[in-house]
Structures are given as structure tokens and as C-alpha cells.
C-alpha positions as CSV (number, residue, x, y, z in Angstrom):
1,X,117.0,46.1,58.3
2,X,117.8,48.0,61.6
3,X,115.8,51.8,61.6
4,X,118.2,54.7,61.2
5,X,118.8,57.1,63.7
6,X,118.3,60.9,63.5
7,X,120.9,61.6,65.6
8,X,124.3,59.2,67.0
9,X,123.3,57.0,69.8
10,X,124.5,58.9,73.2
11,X,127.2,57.1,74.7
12,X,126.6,54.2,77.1
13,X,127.2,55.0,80.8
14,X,129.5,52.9,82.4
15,X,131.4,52.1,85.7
16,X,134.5,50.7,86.2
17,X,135.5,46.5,87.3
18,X,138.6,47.1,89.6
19,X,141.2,45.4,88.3
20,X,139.6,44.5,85.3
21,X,139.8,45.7,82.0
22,X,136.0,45.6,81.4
23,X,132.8,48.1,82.4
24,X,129.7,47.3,83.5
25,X,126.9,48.8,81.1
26,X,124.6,50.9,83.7
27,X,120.8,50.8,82.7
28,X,119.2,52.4,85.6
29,X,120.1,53.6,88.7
30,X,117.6,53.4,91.8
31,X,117.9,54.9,94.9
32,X,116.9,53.9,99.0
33,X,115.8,57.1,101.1
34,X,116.4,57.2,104.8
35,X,117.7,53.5,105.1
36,X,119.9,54.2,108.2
37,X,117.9,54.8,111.6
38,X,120.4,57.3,112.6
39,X,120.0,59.6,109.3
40,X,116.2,58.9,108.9
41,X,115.9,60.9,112.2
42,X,118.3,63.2,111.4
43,X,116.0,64.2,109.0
44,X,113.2,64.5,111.2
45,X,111.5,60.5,110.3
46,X,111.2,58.0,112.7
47,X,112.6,54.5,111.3
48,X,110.2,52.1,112.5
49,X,107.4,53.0,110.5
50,X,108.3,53.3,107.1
51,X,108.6,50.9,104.2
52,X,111.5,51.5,101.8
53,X,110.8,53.7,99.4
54,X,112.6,54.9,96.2
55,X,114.2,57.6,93.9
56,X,115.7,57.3,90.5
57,X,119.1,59.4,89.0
58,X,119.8,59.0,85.2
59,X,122.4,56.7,84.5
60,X,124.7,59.3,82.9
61,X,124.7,61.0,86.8
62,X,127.1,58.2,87.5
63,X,130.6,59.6,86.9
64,X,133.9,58.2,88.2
65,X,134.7,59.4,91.8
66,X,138.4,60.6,91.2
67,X,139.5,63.3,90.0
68,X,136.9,66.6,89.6
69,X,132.9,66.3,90.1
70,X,131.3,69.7,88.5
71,X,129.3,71.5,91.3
72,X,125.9,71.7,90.3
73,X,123.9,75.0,89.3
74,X,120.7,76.3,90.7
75,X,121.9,75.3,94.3
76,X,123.7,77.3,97.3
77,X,123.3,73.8,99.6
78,X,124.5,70.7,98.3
79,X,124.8,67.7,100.5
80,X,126.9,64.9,100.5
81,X,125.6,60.9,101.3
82,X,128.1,58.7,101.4
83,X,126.5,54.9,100.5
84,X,127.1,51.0,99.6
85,X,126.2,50.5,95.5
86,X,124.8,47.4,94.3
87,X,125.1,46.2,90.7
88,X,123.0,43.4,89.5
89,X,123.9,41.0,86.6
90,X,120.4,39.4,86.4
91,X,116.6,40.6,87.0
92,X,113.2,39.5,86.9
93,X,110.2,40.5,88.8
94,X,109.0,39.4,92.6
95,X,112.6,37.5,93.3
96,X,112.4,36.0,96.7
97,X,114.7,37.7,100.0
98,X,116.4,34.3,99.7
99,X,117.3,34.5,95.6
100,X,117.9,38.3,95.8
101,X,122.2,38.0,96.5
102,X,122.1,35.3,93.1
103,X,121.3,38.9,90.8
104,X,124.6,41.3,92.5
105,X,127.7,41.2,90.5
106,X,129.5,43.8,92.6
107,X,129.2,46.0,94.8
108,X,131.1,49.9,94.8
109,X,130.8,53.4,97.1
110,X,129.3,55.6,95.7
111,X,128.0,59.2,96.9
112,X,124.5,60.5,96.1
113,X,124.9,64.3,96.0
114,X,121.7,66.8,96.7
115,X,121.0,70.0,96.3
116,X,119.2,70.0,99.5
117,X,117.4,73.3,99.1
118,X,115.6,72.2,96.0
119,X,114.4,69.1,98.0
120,X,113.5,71.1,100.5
121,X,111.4,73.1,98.4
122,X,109.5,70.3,96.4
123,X,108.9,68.4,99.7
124,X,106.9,71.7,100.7
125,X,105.3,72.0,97.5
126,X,104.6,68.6,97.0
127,X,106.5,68.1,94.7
128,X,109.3,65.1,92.5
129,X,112.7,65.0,93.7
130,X,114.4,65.2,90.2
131,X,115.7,68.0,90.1
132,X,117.1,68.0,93.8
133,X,118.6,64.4,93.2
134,X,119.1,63.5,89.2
135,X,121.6,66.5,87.8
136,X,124.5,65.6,85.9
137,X,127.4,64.0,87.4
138,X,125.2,63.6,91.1
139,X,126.5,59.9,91.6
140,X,130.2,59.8,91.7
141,X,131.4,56.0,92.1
142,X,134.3,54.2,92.6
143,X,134.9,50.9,90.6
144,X,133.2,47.9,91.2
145,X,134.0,44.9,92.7
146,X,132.8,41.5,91.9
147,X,131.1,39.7,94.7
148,X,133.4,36.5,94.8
149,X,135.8,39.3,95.7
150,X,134.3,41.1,98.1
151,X,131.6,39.2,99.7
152,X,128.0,39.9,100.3
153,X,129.2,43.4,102.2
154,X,126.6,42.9,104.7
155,X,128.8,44.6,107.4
156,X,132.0,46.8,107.5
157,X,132.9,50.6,107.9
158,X,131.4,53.3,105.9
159,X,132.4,56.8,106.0
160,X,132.8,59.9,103.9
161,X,135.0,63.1,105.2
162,X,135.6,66.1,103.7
163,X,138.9,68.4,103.8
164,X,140.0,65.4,106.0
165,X,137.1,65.4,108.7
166,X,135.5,62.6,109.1
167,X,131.5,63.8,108.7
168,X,129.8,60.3,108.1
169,X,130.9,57.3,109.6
170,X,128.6,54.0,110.2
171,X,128.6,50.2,109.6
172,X,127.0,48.7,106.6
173,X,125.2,46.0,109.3
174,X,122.8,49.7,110.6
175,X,120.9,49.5,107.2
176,X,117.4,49.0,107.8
177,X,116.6,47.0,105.0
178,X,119.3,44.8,103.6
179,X,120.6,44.3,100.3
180,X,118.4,40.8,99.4
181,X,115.8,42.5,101.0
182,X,116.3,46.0,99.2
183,X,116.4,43.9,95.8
184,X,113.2,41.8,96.8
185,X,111.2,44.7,97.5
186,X,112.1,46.6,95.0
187,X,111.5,43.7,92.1
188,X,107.7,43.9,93.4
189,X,107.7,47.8,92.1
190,X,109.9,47.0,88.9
191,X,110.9,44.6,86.4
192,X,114.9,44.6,87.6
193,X,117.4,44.2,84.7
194,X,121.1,43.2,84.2
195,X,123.0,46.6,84.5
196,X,120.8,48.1,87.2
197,X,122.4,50.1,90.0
198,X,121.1,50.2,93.6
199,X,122.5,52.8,96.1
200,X,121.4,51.7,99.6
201,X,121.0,54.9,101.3
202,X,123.4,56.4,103.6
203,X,124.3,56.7,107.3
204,X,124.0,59.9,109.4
205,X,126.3,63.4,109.1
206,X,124.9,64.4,105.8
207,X,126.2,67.8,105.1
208,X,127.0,70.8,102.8
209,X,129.9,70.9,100.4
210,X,131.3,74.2,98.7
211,X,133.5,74.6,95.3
212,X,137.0,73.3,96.1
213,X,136.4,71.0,99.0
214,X,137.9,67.3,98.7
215,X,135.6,64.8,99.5
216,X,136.8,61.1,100.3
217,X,134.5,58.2,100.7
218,X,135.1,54.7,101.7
219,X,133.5,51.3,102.5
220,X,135.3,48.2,103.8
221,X,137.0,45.5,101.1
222,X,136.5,48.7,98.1
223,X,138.0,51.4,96.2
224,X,136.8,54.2,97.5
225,X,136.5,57.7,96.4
226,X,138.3,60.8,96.3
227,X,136.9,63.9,94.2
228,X,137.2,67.8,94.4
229,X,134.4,69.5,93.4
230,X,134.9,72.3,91.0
């Protein structure tokens, strides 16, 4: 006999199969800092000397990227970082560089949203992200798209612009560490499970958004995104 609950279960997150009628279940989302060259020095880190590292959002923070993202409270600088998303369908720990592509379903754009000063100020303070990085509706996403569909997106065009300007524009092939690589590392930190979301970290031109700017984000062979922040 199942144990009853106190309360209803919360609703499962979920993002969107384009073209499908189905959703991918999202169990955890994990995060790549400074994965482009460009944008690690951009924010004062020099590329060649650091491992990947990691960050986590809650996956509620993912929300469709259409239609109206909430601004967040407690902020007067939120940033924008455009980047390529990575859903697996399988897990396990230590997976080899080489068995790494054989867990991705799909793959979608997605844009990790900061409020920059609270970063700022834990960095200073030595102290977590979360707050800075893991607020409600933080990860918009466009649907995903099946690998067979879209390929192994190891190069192509990404770029977000904002009121129309183009602020970030790069190509998927500047990542530092690559998606089987990404996965491989990461599986020696965690036990990786079906319905785990990687964002791979994002090219340079992070910058500030205000209430009522449009924001459009796009990576080759994918929906892309298109929200206005409210």
C-alpha cells in the first residue's frame, strides 16, 4: 500500500518535444560556468586553466521561452546567457567521452537568467550561487528536439538579441568542453539520470535586461526563443 501524502504531489516540470505531442519529464537541471573562452574572460577568468565546473537551477525554473518570463525580485541587474540544452534519456555514473552522445535525447536553447548583483555579492562573500542563479522561471527553453533530428549540434550559430540587437552571437564549435565531454565529466561528480537537463554555458555579450524588453534566442537546426519579460 503506497504512503499517503500530506499535501498533492507538485506538478512535474516539463519541456516541450517539437512537433510531438509528448514532454520530456525534467529531474534535474545542471549548469556549465564560463564554457566559452570569449565569456570566461569577459568575466575576468582565463580559459586555459580551469576544469568545468557546475551550478544547479530547480527544475521548476524551466519555463517555456514564449510568451512572458516574470522579472525576478530582489535584483536591479539581471543578465541574460543565451546557451545549447542537453537532455539525456539514460544515466549512470563514470560514462566514458566516447558513450556520452548514446544518453542525449535532444537538444533545445535555452537562456540562463542572473541576477548578476546577487552573484556578485556571494562571490565576494564567499558565498552559493542559488539565489543569483535558481529563482523561479530563470531557465526559459524552447522545445526540444530529438537527436536523430537535429544531430549531435556540435557546431552552428548561437545568438540571443534583445529589442532586435544582436548582443550574443558565437558558434557552438567555441565551447570549451564539449557535450560527450560535459556529460563524462560531469557523471564522475553525479549519478546522471533520464530526464536530466544540461545547459552548456554560453558565449560572450552577457548583459542586462529591464521589464518590457523582448529577448530572442536561437541556435542552428532549433526552435528558438522569444519572451518579454514582465
Amino acid at each position: 500500500m503506497a504512503t499517503p501524502l500530506i499535501f498533492e504531489r507538485p506538478e512535474q516540470a516539463v519541456l516541450a518535444v517539437d512537433g510531438e505531442n509528448a514532454a520530456f519529464p525534467i529531474r534535474r537541471v545542471y549548469c556549465v560556468g564560463r564554457n566559452y573562452a570569449d565569456h570566461a574572460r569577459e568575466m575576468g577568468h582565463d580559459p586555459d586553466r580551469e576544469p568545468p565546473f557546475f551550478f544547479t537551477k530547480p527544475a521548476d525554473a524551466v519555463v517555456p521561452g514564449s510568451g512572458e518570463v516574470a522579472y525576478p525580485p530582489a535584483t536591479r541587474d539581471l543578465h541574460h546567457e543565451i546557451e545549447l540544452v542537453v537532455a539525456l534519456k539514460g544515466g549512470g555514473r563514470d560514462v566514458a567521452v566516447e558513450d556520452a552522445m548514446g544518453l542525449v535525447y535532444g537538444f533545445a536553447v535555452g537562456v540562463d537568467l542572473t541576477r548578476r548583483d546577487l552573484q556578485g555579492e556571494a562571490k565576494k562573500m564567499g558565498r552559493p550561487w542559488d539565489m543569483a542563479k535558481g529563482f523561479d522561471q530563470s531557465a526559459p527553453c524552447g522545445p526540444l528536439v530529438p537527436i536523430g533530428k537535429c544531430g549531435d549540434m556540435a557546431t552552428g550559430e548561437i545568438g540571443l538579441s534583445v529589442n532586435g540587437t544582436v548582443r550574443q552571437k558565437g558558434d557552438l564549435a567555441q565551447m570549451i568542453w564539449k557535450t560527450p565531454e560535459i556529460i563524462a565529466y560531469l557523471s564522475h561528480l553525479m549519478h546522471l539520470r533520464p530526464g536530466d537537463l544540461i545547459m552548456t554555458g554560453t558565449p560572450e555579450g552577457v548583459g542586462a535586461v529591464a521589464r518590457g524588453d523582448r529577448v530572442e534566442g536561437w541556435a542552428s537546426g532549433l526552435p528558438g526563443v522569444d519572451f518579454r519579460l514582465v
